[in-house]
C-alpha positions in Angstrom: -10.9 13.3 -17.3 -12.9 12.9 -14.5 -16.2 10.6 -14.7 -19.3 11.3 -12.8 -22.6 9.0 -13.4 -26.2 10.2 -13.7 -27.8 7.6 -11.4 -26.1 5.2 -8.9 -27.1 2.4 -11.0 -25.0 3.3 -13.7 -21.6 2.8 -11.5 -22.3 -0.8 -11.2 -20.0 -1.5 -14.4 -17.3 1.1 -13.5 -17.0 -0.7 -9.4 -13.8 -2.7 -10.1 -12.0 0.0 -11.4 -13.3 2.7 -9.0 -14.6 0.8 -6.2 -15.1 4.3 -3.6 -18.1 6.6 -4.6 -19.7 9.8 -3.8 -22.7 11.3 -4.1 -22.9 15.4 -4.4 -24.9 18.1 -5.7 -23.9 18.6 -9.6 -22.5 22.2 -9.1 -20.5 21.7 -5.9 -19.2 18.8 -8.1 -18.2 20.4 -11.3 -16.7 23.2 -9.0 -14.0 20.8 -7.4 -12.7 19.6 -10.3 -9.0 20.8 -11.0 -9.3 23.4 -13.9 -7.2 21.0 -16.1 -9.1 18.2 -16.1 -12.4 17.2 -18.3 -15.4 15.4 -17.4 -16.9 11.7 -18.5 -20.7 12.0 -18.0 -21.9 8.4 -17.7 -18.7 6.3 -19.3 -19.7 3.4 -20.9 -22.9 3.4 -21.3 -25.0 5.2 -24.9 -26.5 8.1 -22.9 -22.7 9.5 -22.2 -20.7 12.5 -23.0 -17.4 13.7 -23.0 -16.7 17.3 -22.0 -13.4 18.7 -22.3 -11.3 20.9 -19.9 -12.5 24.5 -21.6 -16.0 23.5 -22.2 -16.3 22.7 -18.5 -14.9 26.1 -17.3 -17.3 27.7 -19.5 -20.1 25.8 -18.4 -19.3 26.5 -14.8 -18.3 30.0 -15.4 -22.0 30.4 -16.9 -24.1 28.8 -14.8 -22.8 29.9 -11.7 
């Protein structure tokens, strides 16, 4: 899984563990990840979702 935040304050929990950051458009993002890998929107906090690998491909595959 890869985790991507909604708002740079969010990260402020997750900085020890991943103290490097980027900030990118969502669909250049989503586009990047490795097809076998999932996405963690916002971990840790209540307004956060999981997404795994196949949903993601579909997502990308229908919104591009």
């Amino acid at each position: 899984m890869v985790a991507c935040f909604t708002a740079l304050e969010r990260i402020a929990d997750a900085s020890k563990l991943a103290p490097y950051c980027l900030t990118i458009r969502g669909g250049e993002f989503l586009r990047r990840i490795p097809h076998e890998f999932g996405l963690v929107v916002n971990p840790g906090h209540e307004v956060g979702f999981d997404v795994p690998p196949i949903g993601l491909r579909k997502i990308i595959s229908e919104f591009a």
